[in-house]
N, C-alpha and C positions, 0 to 999 in steps of 0.2 A: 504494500500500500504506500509507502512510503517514496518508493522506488516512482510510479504515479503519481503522487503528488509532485516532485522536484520535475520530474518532465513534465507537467501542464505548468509549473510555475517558469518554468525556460521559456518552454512555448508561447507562453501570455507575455511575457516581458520580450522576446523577440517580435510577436505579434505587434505588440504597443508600438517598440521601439519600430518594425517596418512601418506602420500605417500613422503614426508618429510623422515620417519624415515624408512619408509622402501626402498626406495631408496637409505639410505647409507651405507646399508648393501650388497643391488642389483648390483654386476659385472656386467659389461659389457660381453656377452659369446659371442662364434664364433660360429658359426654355427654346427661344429665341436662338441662342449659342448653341443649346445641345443638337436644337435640329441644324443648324450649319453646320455643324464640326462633326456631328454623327456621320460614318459613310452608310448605314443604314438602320432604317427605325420599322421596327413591325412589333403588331401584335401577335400572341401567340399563348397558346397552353403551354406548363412545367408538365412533363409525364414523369420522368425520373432523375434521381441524384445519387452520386457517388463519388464519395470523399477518397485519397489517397495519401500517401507519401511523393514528393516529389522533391526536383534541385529545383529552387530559385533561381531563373534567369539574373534576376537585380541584384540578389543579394546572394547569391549562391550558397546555402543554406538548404537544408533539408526541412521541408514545410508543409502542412496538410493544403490539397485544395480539392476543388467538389467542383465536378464536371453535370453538368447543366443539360436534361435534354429538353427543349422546346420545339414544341408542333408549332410550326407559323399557320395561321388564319390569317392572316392579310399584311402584305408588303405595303408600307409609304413610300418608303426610298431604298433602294436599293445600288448597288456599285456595278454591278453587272445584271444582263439576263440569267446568270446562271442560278445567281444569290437567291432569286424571284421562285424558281423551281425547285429546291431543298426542302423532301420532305418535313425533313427534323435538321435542329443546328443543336450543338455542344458549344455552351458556355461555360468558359474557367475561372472560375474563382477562387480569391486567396480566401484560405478558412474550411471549418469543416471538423468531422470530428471521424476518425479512427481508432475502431476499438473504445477503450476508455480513456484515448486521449484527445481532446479538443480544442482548435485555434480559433478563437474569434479576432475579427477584423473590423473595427467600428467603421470601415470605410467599405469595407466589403457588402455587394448585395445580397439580401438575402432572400432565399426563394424558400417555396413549402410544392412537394407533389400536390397538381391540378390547380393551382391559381393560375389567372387571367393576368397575361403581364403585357405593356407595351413596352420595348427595349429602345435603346438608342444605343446601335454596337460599332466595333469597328471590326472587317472580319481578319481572321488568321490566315491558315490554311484550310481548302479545302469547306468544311461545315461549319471549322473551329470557330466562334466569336468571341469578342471579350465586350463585357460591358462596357460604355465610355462612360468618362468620367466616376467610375465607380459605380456606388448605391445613386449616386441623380440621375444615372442613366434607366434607373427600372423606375416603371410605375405598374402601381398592382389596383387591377380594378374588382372593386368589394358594391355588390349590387346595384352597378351600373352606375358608380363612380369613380373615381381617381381618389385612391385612400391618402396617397401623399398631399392633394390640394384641394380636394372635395368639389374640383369639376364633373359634371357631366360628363361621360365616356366620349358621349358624342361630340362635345364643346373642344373637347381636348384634342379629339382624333381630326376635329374642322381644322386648329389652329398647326397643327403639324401638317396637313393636308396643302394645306395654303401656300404656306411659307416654302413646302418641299417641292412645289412645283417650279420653284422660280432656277 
């Protein structure tokens, strides 16, 4: 037990210290920003998640993250024809929990199997996406609004709509 404890206590204070520093780089964007800077924004279902061990690109560090699958139900913007046609995408995220040891990332988004999410991604390879901007890149819609700002789904999906076309 103890052996547990000191590795979630690493964990937590390496988490901090990553999201720590990359948070004070991280502006706050409007909506406005995320749809410009986003190379593609869709709605979509969570179906499944799975947390792992992996190396940190940034900080090359061995670090839990939790790969993302989402069903898209409709494209805003997308970077290619291809993007448009992807049954399912995999989102990577810092955080997660393996076994009995867990990373949280207060910058990290957080997903639950079957919510409604609208993303604002940049993609990897291939399916790969990553959130942009982190958590301000997901919005989660809870009975046909926007939990993060308490718009209408459909006010929201106008205001991306608009702006993505230009």
């Amino acid at each position: 037990m103890k052996v547990q404890t000191k590795f979630l206590v690493v964990f937590s204070i390496i988490g901090v210290l990553y999201s720590s520093s990359l948070h004070a780089i991280m502006p706050k964007l409007s909506l406005q920003e995320l749809r410009d800077k986003a190379n593609c924004i869709m709605l979509g279902s969570t179906e499944s998640m799975r947390s792992y061990w992996a190396k940190d690109t940034v900080t090359g560090a061995d670090l839990i993250f939790t790969d993302v699958t989402v069903k898209p139900v409709e494209w805003f913007k997308t970077d290619a024809d291809s993007t448009a046609r992807l049954e399912r995408i995999h989102v990577r995220i810092l955080g997660g929990q393996v076994d009995s040891i867990g990373l949280y990332v207060s910058d990290s988004p957080e997903f639950e199997v079957g919510e409604s999410v609208i993303l604002f991604l940049h993609p990897k390879i291939g399916d790969q996406f990553k959130v942009f901007a982190w958590r301000l890149g997901k919005y989660t819609i809870v009975e046909n609004h926007i939990r993060e700002n308490g718009l209408p789904v459909k006010t929201f999906i106008e205001q991306i709509k608009i702006r993505s076309k230009k």
